[in-house]
C-alpha positions, 0 to 999 in steps of 0.5 A: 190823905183826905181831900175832897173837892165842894163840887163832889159832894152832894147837894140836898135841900136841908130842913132849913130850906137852904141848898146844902152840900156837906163838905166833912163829917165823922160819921159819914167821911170815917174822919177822927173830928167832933165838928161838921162842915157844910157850905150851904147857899141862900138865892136872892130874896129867900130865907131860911126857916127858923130853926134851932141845934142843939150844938154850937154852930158858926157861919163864915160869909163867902158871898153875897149879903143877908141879915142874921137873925138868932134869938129875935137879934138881927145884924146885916151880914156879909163876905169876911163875916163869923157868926157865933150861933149858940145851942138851942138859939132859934137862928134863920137868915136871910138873903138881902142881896142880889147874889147868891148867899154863900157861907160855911157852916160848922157844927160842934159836936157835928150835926145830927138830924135828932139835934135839930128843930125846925119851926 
């Protein structure tokens, strides 16, 4: 059985400048999955760099508020909220609120450092 607690994983700096813990992901966790699964964390008034995967990803909001911006689109963004990000789209976002920023990030296939651009 495979079951791991958020706080257990450790938390890096991701290219995007977001704080990043990666929860799940097959090549690392020896799980038979295509995605990947972070949680990843914005301080108040910071973004992150605008970048770009070549795998579909999707944001789930836990907390705080933001703007998304994908491909020169923007929408304000909050706790409840799915984002669809498609491939290659040049995505960052930005935490507009007063609270951390914290959301749920999956990528199908799962991440690979080689699939990612970060401008």
């Amino acid at each position: 059985m495979w079951i791991r607690k958020l706080e257990s994983r450790r938390e890096f700096r991701a290219g995007d400048d977001s704080r990043l813990r990666e929860i799940i992901h097959p090549a690392k966790d020896g799980v038979e999955i295509r995605y990947s699964l972070a949680h990843a964390a914005v301080e108040p008034g910071q973004k992150t760099r605008p970048h770009s995967l070549a795998s579909a990803e999707v944001y789930y909001l836990l907390q705080g508020n933001g703007v998304m911006h994908i491909d020169g689109e923007e929408a304000k963004v909050g706790p409840g909220e799915t984002v669809y990000i498609p491939p290659r789209s040049v995505q960052f976002i930005e935490n507009t609120g007063r609270e951390v920023l914290r959301f749920l990030c999956i990528v199908d296939p799962a991440w690979r450092h080689e699939d990612e651009k970060v401008f």
